[in-house]
C-alpha positions in Angstrom: -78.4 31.8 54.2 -77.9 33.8 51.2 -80.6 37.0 50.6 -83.4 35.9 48.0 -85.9 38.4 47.5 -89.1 36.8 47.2 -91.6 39.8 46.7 -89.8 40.1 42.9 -91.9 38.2 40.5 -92.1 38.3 36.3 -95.1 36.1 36.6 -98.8 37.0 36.5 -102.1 35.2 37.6 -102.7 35.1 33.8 -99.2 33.7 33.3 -99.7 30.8 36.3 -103.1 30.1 34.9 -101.8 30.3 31.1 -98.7 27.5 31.6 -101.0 25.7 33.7 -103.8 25.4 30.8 -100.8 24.5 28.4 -101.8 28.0 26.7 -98.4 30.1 27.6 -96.5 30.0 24.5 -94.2 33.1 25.7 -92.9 31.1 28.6 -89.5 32.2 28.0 -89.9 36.1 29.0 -90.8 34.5 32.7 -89.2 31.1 33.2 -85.5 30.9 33.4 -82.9 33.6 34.7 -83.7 37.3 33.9 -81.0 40.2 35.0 -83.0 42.7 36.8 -82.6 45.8 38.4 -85.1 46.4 41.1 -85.3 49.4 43.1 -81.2 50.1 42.5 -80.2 46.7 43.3 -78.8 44.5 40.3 -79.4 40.6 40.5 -81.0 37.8 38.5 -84.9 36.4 38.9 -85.0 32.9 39.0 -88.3 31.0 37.6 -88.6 27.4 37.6 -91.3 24.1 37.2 -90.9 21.3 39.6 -94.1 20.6 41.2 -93.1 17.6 42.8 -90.2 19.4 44.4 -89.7 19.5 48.4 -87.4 21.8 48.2 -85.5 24.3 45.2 -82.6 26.2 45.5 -80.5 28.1 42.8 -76.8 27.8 42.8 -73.5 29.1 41.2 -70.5 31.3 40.5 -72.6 34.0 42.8 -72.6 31.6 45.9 -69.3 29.6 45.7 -71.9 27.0 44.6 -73.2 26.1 47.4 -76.0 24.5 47.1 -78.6 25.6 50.1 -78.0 28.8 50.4 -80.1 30.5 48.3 -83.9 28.8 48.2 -86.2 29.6 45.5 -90.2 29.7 47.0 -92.8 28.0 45.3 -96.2 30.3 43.6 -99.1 29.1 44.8 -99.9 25.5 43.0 -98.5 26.4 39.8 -95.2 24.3 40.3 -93.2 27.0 39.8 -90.7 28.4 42.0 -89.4 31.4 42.1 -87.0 34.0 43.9 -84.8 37.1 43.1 -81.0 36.9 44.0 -79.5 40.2 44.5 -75.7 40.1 43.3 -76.1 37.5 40.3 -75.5 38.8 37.0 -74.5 38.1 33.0 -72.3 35.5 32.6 -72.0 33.5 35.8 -72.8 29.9 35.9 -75.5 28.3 37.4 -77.9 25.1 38.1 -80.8 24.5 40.7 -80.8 22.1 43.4 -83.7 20.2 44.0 -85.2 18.0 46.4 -88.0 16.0 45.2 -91.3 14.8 47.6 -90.4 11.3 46.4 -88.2 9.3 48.6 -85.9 12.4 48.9 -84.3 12.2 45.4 -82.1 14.8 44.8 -80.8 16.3 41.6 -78.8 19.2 40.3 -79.9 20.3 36.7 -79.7 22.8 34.5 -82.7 25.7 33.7 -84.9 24.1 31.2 -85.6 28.1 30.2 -81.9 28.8 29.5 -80.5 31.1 27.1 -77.3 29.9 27.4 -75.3 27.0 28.5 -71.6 26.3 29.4 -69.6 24.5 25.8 -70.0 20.3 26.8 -69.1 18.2 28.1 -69.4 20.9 30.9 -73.1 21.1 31.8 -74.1 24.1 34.2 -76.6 27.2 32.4 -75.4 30.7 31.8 -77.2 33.8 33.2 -77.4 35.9 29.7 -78.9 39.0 28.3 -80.6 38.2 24.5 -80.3 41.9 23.5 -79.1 42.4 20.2 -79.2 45.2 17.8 -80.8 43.3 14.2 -80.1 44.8 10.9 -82.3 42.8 8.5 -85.5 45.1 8.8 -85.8 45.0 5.0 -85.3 40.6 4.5 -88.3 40.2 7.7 -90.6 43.1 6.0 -90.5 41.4 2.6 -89.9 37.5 3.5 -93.5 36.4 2.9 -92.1 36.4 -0.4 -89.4 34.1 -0.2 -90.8 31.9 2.5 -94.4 31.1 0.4 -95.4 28.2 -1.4 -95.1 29.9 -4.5 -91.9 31.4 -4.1 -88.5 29.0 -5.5 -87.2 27.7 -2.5 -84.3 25.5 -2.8 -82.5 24.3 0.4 -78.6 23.7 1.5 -78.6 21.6 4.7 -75.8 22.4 6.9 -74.1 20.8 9.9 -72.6 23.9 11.4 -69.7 21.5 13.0 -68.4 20.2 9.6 -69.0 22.2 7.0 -65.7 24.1 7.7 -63.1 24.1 9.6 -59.8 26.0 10.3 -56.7 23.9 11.5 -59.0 21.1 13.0 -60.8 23.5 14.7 -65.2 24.6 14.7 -65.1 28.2 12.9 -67.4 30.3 15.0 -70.9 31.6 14.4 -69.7 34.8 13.2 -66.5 33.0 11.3 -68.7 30.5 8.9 -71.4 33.5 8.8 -69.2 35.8 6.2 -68.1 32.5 4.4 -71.0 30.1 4.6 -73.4 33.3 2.7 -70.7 34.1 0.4 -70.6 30.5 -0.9 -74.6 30.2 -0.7 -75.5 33.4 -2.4 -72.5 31.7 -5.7 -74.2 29.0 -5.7 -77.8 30.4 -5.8 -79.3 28.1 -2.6 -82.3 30.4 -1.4 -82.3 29.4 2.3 -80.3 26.8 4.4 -81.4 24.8 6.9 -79.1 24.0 10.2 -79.0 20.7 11.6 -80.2 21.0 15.6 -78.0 24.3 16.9 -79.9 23.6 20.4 -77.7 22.6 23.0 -76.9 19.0 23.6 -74.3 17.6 24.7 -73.0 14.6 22.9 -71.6 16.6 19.1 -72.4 13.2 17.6 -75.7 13.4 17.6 -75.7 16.2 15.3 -77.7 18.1 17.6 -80.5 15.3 17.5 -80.1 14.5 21.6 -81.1 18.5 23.1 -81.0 19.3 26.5 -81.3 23.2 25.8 -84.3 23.9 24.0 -83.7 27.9 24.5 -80.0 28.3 23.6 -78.1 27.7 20.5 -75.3 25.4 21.5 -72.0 27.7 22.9 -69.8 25.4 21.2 -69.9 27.5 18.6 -70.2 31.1 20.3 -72.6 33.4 22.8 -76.8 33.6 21.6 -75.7 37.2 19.9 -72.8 35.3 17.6 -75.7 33.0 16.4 -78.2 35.6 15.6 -75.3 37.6 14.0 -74.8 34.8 11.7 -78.3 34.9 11.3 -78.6 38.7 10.5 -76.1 38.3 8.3 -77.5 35.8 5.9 -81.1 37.5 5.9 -78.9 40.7 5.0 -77.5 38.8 2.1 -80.7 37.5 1.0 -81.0 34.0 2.2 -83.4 32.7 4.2 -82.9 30.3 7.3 -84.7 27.1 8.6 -84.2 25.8 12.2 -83.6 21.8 12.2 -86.2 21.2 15.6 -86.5 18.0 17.7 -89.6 18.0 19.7 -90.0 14.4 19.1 -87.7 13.2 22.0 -84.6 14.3 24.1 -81.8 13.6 26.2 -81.6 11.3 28.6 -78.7 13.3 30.2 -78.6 13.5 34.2 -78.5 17.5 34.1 -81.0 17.7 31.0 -85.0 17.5 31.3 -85.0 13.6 32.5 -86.5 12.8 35.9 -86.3 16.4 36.5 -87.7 16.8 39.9 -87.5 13.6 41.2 -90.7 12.5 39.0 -91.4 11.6 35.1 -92.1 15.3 34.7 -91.3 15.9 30.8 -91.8 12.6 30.0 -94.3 9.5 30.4 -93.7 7.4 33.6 -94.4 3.7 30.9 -90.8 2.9 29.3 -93.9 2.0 26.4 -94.4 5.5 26.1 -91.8 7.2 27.1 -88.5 6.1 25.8 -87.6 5.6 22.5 -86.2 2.3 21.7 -84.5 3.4 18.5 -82.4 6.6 20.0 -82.5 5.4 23.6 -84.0 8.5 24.5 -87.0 10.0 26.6 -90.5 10.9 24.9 -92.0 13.9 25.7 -95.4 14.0 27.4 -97.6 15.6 24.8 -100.9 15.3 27.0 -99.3 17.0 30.2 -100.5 20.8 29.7 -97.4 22.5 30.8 -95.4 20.6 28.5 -97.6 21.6 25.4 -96.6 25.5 26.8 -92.4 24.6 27.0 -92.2 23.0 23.8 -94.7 26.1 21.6 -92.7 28.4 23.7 -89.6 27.1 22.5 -90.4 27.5 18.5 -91.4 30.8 18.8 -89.1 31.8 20.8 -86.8 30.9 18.0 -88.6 32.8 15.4 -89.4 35.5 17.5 -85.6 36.0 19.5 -83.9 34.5 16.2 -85.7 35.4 13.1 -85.6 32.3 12.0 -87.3 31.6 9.2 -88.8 28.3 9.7 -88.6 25.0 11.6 -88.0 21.5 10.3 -90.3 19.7 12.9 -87.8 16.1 13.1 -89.4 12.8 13.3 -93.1 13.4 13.2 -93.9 10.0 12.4 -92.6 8.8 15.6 -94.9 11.3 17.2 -97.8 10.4 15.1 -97.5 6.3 16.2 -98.0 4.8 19.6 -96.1 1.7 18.0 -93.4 3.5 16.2 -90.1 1.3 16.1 -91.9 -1.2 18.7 -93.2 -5.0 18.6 -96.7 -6.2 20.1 -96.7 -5.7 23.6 -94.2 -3.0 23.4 -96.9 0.1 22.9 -100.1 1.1 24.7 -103.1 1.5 22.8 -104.8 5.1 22.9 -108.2 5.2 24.6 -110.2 4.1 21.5 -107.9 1.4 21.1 -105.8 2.5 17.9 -102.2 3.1 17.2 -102.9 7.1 17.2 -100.6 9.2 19.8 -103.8 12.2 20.3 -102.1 14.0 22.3 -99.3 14.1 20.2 -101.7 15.0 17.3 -103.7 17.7 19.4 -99.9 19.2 20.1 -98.8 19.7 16.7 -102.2 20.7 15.5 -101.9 23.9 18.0 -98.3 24.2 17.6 -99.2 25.1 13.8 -101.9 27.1 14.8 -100.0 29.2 17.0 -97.0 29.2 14.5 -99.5 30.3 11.8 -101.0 33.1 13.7 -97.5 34.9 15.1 -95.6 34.4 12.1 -97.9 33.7 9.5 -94.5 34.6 7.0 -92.5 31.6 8.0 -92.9 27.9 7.3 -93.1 24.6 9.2 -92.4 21.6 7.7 -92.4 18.1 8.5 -90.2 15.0 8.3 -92.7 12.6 8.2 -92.1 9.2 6.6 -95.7 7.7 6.5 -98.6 8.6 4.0 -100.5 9.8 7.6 -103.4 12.0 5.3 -103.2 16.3 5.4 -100.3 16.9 7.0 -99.6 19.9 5.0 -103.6 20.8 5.0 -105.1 23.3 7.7 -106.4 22.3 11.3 -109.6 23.2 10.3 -110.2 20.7 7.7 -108.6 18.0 10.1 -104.8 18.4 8.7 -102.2 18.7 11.1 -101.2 22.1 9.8 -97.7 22.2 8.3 -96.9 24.2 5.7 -93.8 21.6 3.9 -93.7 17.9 4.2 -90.6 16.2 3.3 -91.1 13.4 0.3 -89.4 10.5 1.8 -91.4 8.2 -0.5 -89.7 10.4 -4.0 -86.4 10.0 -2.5 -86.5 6.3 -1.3 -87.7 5.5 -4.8 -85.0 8.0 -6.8 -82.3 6.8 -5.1 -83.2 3.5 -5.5 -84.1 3.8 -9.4 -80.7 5.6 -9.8 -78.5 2.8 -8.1 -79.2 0.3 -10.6 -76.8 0.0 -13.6 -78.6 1.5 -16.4 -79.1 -1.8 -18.4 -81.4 -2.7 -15.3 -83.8 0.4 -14.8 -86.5 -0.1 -17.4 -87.5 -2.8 -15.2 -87.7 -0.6 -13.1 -89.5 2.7 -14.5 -92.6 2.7 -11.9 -90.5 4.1 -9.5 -90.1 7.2 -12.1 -94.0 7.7 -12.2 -95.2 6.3 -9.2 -94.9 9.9 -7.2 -97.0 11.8 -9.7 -100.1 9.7 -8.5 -99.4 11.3 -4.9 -97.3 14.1 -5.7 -100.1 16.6 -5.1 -101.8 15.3 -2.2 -99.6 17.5 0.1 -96.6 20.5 -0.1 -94.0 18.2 -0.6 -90.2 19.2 -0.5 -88.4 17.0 -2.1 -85.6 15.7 0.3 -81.2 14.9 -0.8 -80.4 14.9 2.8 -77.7 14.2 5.5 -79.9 11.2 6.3 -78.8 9.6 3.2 -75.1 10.0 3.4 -74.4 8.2 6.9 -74.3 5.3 8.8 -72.6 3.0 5.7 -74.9 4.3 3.0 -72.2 6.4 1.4 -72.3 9.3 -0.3 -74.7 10.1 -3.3 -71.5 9.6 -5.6 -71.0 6.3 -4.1 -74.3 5.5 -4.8 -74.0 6.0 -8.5 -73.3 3.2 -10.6 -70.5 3.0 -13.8 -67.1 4.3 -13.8 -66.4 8.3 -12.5 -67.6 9.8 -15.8 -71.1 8.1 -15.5 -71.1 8.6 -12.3 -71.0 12.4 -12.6 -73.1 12.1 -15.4 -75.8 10.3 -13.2 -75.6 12.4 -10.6 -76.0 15.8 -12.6 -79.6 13.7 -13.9 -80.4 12.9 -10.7 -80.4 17.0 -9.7 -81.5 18.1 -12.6 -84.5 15.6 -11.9 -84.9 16.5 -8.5 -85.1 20.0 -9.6 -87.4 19.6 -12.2 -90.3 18.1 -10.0 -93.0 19.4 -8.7 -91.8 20.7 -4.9 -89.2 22.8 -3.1 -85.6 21.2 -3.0 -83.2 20.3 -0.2 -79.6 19.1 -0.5 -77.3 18.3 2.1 -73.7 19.9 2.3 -71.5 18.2 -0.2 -73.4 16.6 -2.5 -73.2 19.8 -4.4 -69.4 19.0 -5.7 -70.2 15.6 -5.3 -68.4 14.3 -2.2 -66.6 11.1 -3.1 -67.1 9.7 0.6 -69.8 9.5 3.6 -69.9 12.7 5.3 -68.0 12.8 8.5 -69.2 15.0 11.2 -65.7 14.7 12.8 -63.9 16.8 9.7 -65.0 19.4 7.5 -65.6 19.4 3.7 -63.3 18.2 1.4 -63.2 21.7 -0.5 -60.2 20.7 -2.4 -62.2 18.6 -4.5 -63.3 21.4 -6.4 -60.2 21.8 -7.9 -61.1 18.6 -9.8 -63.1 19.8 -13.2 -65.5 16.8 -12.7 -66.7 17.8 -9.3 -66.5 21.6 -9.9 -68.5 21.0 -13.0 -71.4 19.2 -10.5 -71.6 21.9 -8.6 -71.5 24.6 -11.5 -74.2 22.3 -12.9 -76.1 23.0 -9.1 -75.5 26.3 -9.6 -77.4 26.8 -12.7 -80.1 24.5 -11.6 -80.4 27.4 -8.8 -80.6 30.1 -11.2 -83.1 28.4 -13.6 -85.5 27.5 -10.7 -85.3 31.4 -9.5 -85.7 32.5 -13.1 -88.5 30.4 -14.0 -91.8 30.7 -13.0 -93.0 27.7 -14.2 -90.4 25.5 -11.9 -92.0 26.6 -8.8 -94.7 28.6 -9.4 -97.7 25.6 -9.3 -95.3 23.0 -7.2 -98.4 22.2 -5.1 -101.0 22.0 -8.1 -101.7 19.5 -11.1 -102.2 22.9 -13.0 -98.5 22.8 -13.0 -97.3 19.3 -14.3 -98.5 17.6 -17.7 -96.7 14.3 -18.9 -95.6 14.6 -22.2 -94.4 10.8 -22.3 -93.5 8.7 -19.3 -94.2 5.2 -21.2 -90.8 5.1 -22.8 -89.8 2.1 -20.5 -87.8 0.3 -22.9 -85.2 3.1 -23.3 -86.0 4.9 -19.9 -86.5 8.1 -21.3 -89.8 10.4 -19.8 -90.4 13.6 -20.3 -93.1 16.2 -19.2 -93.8 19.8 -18.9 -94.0 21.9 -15.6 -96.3 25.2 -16.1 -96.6 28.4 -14.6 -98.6 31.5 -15.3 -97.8 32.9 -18.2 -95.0 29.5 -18.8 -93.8 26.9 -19.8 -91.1 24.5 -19.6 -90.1 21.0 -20.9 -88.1 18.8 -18.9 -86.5 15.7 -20.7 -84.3 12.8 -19.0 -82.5 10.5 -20.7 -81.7 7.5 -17.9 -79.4 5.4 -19.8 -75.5 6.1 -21.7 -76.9 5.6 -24.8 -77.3 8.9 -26.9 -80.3 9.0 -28.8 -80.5 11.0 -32.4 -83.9 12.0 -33.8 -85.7 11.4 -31.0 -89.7 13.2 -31.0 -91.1 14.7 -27.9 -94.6 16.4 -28.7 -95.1 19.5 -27.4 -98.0 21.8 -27.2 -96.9 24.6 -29.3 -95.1 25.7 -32.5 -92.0 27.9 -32.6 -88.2 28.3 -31.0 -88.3 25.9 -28.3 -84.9 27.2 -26.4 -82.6 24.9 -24.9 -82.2 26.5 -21.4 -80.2 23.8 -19.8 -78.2 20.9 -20.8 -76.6 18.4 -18.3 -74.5 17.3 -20.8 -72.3 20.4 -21.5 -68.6 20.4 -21.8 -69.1 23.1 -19.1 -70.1 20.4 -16.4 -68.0 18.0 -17.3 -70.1 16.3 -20.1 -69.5 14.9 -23.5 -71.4 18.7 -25.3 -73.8 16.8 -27.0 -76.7 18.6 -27.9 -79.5 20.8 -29.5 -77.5 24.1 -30.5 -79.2 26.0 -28.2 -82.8 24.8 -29.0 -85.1 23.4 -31.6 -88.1 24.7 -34.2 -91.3 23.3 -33.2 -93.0 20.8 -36.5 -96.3 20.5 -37.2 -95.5 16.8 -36.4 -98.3 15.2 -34.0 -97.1 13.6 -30.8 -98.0 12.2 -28.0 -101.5 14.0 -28.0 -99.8 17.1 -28.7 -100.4 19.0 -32.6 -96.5 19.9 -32.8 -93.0 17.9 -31.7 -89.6 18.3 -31.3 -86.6 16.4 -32.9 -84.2 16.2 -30.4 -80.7 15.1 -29.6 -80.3 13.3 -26.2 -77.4 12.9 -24.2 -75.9 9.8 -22.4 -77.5 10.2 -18.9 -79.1 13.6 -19.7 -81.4 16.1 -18.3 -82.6 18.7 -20.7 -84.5 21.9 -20.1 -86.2 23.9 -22.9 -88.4 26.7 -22.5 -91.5 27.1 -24.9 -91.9 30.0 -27.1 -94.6 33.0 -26.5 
């Protein structure tokens, strides 16, 4: 029998009581493995929950792996047991043995609370120290800024896997740190936003399937090489959002699953529990100390990891008893309805406790439905989130652009429809990897005409996209307009920005970036009708709309042109007299467009239009997006 000191303990009556009232939201500084030196003597404490456990031990590099040697004891009825083993220390591997109370299962799993795990398809946890030595004081004093709704926020989604590689191989967190915020900070991007870095341990899933929520995945480097790449972003200016899947997880043997003998994580009912779309297990929202592992794990990535938000995945399968399933598939809540409650108390107090730790960062939602205030506070009956993602403006963009231009102004509702929602919640307004996978193809692909229109159409789709009212997300790629479906197996084809077509797209980005940063009125009032007037959006027969986006103290004019068709002398009314400048033009020589134009910007007439006392005579471009800025 190996020595476990039993006396050792990180955990408080508070803390039992806490976890046990689902109200412990710093689980990870007791749960887990923690290097400790006690009285002289070096060694590890081991914390874990199995309450329907028989027996526990701990085993690994320390004890040849043998796996009754060194028994953990339980605390009390908490379902947590514990024991320190003298000898252990950073960097060993390790897992826990347990015998469950029903019919003798046994299972060896990895910690739940684990900081680190070995690279997959190896699957045992790593004993690890978090201490690291941060050097973005200044970005975390001053991020409120950057991270508020009224700040420009603009998004680059990134699959740390395949965005880069070297020689076929993953660059490391610290490799792609130096070159993934050089190529940000050109292109102007004010935050990205990492698919799941949470270890799991199929690398197809794109981090989707976690069985680690407390350890960025080592395929890519130790906890400190993450939070270095980290560190080193906020030290270059650019903000970082956490892609986070509370939603569902792996059904793994060594992962959360049946974890001690018993449906511990997740609902016993297959109706509730498993998810028939990503055949995996549903977390238990109304089991209290499941509501304390899954809080505990957000902040501990904002707290251990600066991060500076989390995109909450697949909140509409949370929100829906019969999400993805047929009658007789689900199980009605108690008052009958479709409405998962606990799911809904959980996010509501995951917000709240969010909100009130970090009340500088954001959470934000991928939810598909039009469920009502999910970007409104608790208190009014909203769920809490700061950002929901648009699905409803990118379903109907995408679908508008992928008809041939002599076809879309039968089509011009799905232009205008989002403006009769568009300020019912924070929206972000979503390009993302979602829609470049599974046979969809990549935005290029999704363009209609030959390569020039194509271009042309996806520089009006951007410059649309950023023109709305909302933040903006794009996923890696579509920048330089990747001619294929992204392929998490390889990285970017970078080479293609040698082409002046596809260099000129993401020049075009660029400057989209730098107008939304430079003006006020782009991002100022995204969440406000203050800050959108139409101008003209009944131009169906030559799908042309046009409207103004306001901010305090500004003013600017967006104009799109959706068809090839150049149009001369065309009158947009605008509100007031004077030099109107042209701020943007998709159509410059400069981004790979035919340079047709207004010469920099047009003189306001006393020339009544569309309910405004002055107009402009403008030039449009074949499949255009124009930007001008009013006079003051």
């Amino acid at each position: 029998m190996g020595e476990v000191l039993y006396e050792v303990s990180l955990l408080t009556d508070l803390d039992l009581y806490l976890f046990n009232e689902g109200s412990h939201f710093r689980i990870y500084e007791k749960l887990g493995a923690h290097p400790l030196n006690v009285d002289g003597v070096s060694g590890v404490y081991f914390a874990v929950w199995a309450p329907s456990a028989k027996a526990v031990w701990v085993m690994g590099d320390f004890n040849g792996w043998h796996k009754e040697s060194h028994p953990l004891r339980p605390r009390g009825s908490s379902g947590i047991w514990e024991g320190f083993v003298p000898g252990a220390k950073v960097g060993q591997r390790y897992k826990y043995h347990i015998l469950s109370h029903y019919g003798d299962w046994r299972g060896e799993k990895a910690d739940p609370v684990g900081f680190l795990h070995e690279t997959p398809p190896a699957t045992a946890s790593v004993i690890w120290d978090l201490h690291y030595q941060w050097g973005d004081e200044e970005w975390m004093r001053t991020r409120w800024e950057k991270n508020g709704l009224g700040a420009p926020i603009s998004v680059y989604e990134v699959h740390l896997g395949s965005w880069r590689r070297k020689n076929g191989r993953f660059l490391s967190y610290r490799e792609i740190a130096h070159e993934l915020s050089e190529y940000v900070r050109w292109m102007g991007f004010t935050h990205v936003e990492f698919l799941p870095v949470m270890e799991h341990p199929f690398y197809g899933s794109w981090g989707y399937q976690i069985t680690g929520y407390f350890a960025p995945t080592s395929r890519y480097g130790t906890p400190q090489d993450f939070m270095y790449l980290i560190d080193h972003l906020h030290q270059q200016g650019i903000g970082v959002i956490l892609d986070w899947v509370p939603s569902h997880f792996a059904t793994d043997g060594h992962g959360l699953g049946f974890f001690d003998g018993t449906h511990l994580y997740e609902h016993q009912d297959p109706r509730k529990g498993l998810h028939p779309d990503w055949n995996s297990f549903i977390f238990n929202y109304g089991r209290h100390e499941v509501r304390s592992f899954l809080i505990s794990s957000a902040c501990f990535w904002l707290e251990k990891y600066h991060a500076d938000g989390l995109r909450v995945d697949a909140v509409a399968s949370m929100l829906y008893l019969d999400f993805s399933r047929k009658d007789g598939q689900w199980i009605p809540n108690v008052y009958g309805g479709r409405e998962n409650l606990e799911a809904i108390y959980f996010l509501r107090r995951l917000n709240e406790e969010v909100y009130r730790r970090f009340p500088d960062v954001q959470t934000i939602a991928e939810e598909s439905t039009a469920w009502p205030m999910v970007t409104r506070p608790t208190y009014l009956g909203g769920l809490g989130f700061g950002l929901k993602w648009d699905m409803g403006w990118m379903h109907d963009t995408l679908r508008y652009f992928s008809y041939d231009p002599i076809f879309r102004k039968y089509h011009h509702e799905l232009l205008t429809f989002r403006l009769l929602y568009a300020f019912n919640e924070n929206f972000l307004l979503p390009l993302s990897h979602d829609e470049v996978v599974y046979g969809k193809g990549s935005l290029y692909q999704k363009m209609p005409g030959d390569r020039w229109q194509k271009f042309a159409n996806l520089r009006c789709l951007y410059g649309y996209m950023y023109a709305q009212p909302g933040k903006k997300l794009l996923f890696m790629g579509q920048e330089f307009g990747q001619p294929y479906e992204w392929n998490h197996e390889e990285g970017l084809p970078w080479y293609f920005l040698d082409d002046p077509m596809h260099r000129g797209l993401a020049l075009w980005v660029r400057d989209l970036n730098a107008l939304l940063r430079s003006e006020r009125a782009l991002y100022e009032l995204d969440f406000s009708p203050e800050g959108f007037q139409w101008v003209d959006f009944s131009d169906w027969e030559k799908s042309i709309v046009s409207f103004l986006r306001r901010g305090h103290g500004s003013q600017v004019l967006c104009v799109f042109n959706f068809t090839p068709v150049p149009r001369h002398n065309y009158r947009i009314g605008v509100p007031t007299g004077g030099f109107w400048k042209e701020l943007l033009n998709s159509d410059s020589a400069l981004y790979g467009g035919s340079n047709l134009g207004n010469f920099g910007g047009v003189w306001a007439e006393p020339w009544p239009m569309h309910g405004f006392p002055y107009s402009l005579n403008l030039t449009l471009p074949p499949l255009s997006a124009l930007f001008f800025k009013a006079p003051y």
